[in-house]
N, C-alpha and C positions, 0 to 999 in steps of 0.2 A: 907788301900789302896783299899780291895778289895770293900768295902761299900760303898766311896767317889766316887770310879767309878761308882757302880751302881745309885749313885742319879744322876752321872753328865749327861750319857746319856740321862736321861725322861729329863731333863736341857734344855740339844741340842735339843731334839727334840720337846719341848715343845717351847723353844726360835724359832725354823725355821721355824714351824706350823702359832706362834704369827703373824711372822713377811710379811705374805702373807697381802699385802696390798688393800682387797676386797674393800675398797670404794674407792680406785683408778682406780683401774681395772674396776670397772663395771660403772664407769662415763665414761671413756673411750670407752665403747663397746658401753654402749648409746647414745654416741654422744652431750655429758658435755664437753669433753675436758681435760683437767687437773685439779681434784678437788683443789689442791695444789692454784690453780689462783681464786677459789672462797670465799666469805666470810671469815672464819679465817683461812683458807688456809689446817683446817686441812682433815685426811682422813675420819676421822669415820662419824657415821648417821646424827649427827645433822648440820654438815655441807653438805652433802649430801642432806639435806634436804631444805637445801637454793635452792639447783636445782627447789623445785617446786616438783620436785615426790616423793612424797609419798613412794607409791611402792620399788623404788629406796634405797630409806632411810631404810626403813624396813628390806629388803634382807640383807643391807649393816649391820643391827644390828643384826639379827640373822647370819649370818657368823661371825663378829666381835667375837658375844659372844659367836659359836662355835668354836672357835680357845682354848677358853677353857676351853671348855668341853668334845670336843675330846682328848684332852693334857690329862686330867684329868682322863676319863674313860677309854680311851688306856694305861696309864702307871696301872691303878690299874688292869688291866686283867692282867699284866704281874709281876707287883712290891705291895710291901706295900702303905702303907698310908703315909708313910713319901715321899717316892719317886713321888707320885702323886701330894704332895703340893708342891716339887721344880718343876714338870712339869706343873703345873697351872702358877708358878712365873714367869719360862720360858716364857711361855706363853703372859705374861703380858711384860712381857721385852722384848717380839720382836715385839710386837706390839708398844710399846714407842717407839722404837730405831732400826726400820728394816734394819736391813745388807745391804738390795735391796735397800732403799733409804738414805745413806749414814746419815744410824740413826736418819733420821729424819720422825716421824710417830707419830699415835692418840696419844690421852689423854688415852686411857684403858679404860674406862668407862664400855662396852659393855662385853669387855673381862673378866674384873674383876667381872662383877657379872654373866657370865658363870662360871667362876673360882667358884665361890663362891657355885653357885649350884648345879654343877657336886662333889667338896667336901662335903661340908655339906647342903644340899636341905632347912634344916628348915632355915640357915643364910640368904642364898642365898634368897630363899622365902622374908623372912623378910625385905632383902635388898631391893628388887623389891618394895614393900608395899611404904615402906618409900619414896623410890623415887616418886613414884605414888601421894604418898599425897602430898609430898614437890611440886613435877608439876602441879598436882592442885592448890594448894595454893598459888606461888610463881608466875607461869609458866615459871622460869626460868632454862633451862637442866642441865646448870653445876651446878648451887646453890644446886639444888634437890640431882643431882649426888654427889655432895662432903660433902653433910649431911648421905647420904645412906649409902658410902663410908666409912666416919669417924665416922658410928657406928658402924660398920662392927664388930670390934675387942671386942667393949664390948659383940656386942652377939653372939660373938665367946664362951667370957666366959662365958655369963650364959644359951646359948643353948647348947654347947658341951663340953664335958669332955677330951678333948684331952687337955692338957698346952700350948701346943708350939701353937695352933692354932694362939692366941689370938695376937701372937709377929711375927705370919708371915702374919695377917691380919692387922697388925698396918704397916709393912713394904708396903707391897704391897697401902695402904691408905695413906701415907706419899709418896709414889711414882706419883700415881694419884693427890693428892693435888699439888707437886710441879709441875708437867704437866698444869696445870691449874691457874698458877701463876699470867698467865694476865688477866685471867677470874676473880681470886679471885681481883683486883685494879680493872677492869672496875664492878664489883659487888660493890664494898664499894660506885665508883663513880656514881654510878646509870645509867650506858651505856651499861650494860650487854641485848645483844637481848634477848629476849623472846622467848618459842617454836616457829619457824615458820614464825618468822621473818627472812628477809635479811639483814644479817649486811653491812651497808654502809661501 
């Protein structure tokens, strides 16, 4: 009982950290209006980035992806390593499904590879790489993101020696892929925008 308590707090606090919806907020302060009413209506950077700023997008990706990494490094100041991977997960689950917006929020993208390299820095690293090339080569965000994603867990296991790592980086990537459900059909159908485009 007393264990299950201690993961459940970094849990909560990781989930209420998540669920702070920065690309909403800071469209709003600059005078975008409700990102929710733009391109795919979601909160995170790459729609953010439909606005046209830059700037804007950027902020919005590093907040996103401090949500955690804060989750992450705060619970291990105070808890183990187990207790930091369910406040990383939190983390990613308030940002899918924020409480403030009647559970409806990003894809996780951003937050997941903060998650990723506040826990383990070499996956995480790794993860970024992958993205990077796949945006190159593709220039398409989600496609990149959901190849980075869905390696995640193998180089869970052949970067790190932890076990569990590899089955709560397959969880958290099976969460992000299904977020991205209609990105993966407009992908297959050749209608997925490109970085930087305006989705009509």
């Amino acid at each position: 009982m007393q264990n299950a308590l201690l993961l459940l707090s970094p849990f909560i606090f990781g989930y209420l950290l998540g669920s702070i919806p920065f690309g909403l907020v800071l469209c709003k302060i600059f005078g975008y209006g409700d990102i929710r009413k733009i391109g795919s209506g979601n909160i995170g950077a790459t729609n953010v980035l439909r606005t046209g700023n830059k700037f804007l997008a950027f902020i919005t990706l590093l907040l996103d992806s401090g949500k955690g990494v804060i989750a992450v490094l705060i619970t291990l100041a105070f808890f183990d390593f187990n207790a930091a991977m369910f406040a990383g997960f939190g983390a990613l689950l308030g940002h899918l499904y924020p409480v403030w917006l009647k559970f409806k929020g990003g894809k996780g993208v951003a937050t997941t590879l903060g998650t990723l390299i506040a826990l383990t820095p070499l996956v995480g690293v790794a993860a970024c790489v992958a993205w990077l090339a796949m945006a190159f080569i593709f220039r398409i965000s989600s496609l990149s993101a959901l190849i980075a994603v869905g390696l995640s867990p193998l180089m869970a296991y052949f970067l790190q020696d932890n076990q569990n790592l590899p089955y709560v980086y397959a969880a958290i990537a099976a969460l992000v892929w299904f977020k991205h459900s209609e990105n993966i059909q407009r992908i297959i159908k050749g209608t997925e925008p490109k970085i930087g485009q305006k989705k009509k």
